[in-house]
C-alpha positions in Angstrom: 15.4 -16.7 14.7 16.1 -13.5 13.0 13.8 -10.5 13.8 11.7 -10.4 10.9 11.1 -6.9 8.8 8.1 -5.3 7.6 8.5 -6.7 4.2 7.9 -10.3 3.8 10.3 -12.7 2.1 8.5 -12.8 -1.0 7.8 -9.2 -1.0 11.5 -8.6 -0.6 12.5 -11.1 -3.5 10.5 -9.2 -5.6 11.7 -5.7 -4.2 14.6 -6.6 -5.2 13.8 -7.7 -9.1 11.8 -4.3 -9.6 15.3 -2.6 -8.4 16.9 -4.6 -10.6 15.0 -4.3 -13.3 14.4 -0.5 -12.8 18.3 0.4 -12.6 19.1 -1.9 -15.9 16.2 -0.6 -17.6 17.2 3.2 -17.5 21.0 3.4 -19.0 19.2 1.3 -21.6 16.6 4.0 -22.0 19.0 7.2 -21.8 20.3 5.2 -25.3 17.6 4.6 -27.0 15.2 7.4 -26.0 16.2 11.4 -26.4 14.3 12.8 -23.8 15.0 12.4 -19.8 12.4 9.8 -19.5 14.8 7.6 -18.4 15.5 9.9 -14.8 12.4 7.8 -13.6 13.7 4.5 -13.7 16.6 6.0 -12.0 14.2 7.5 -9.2 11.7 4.1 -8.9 14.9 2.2 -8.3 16.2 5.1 -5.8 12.6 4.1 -3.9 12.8 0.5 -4.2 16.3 0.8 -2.7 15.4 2.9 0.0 12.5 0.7 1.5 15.2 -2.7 0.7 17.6 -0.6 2.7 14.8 0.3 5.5 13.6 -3.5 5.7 17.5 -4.4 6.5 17.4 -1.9 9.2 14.4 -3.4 11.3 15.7 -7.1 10.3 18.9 -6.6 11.8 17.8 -4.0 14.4 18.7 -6.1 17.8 15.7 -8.4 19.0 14.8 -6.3 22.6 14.8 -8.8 25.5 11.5 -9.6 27.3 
């Protein structure tokens, strides 16, 4: 069994839809929209990545042996 991380499968399914949606939705909104709104999709889906690319960490961290 692989060492589970501190998000849960479900969690992570839908970490990874809000990143998904977050980096599609801002090119789309730099077009349509003039201001620089759109930097914070960029930044939610610079978050979201981050704490997908933490939970990989502790998953694949190895399991320590008791």
């Amino acid at each position: 069994m692989r060492p589970a991380g501190f998000l849960s499968e479900r969690h992570r399914r839908l970490a990874w839809l809000g990143f998904f949606l977050a980096a599609l939705q801002a090119p789309l909104a730099a077009k349509l929209i003039d201001d620089a709104s759109w930097l914070f999709a960029v930044v939610v889906a610079m978050l979201v990545a981050t704490v997908i690319l933490a939970d990989d960490a502790q998953r694949h961290r190895p399991h320590p042996a008791e």
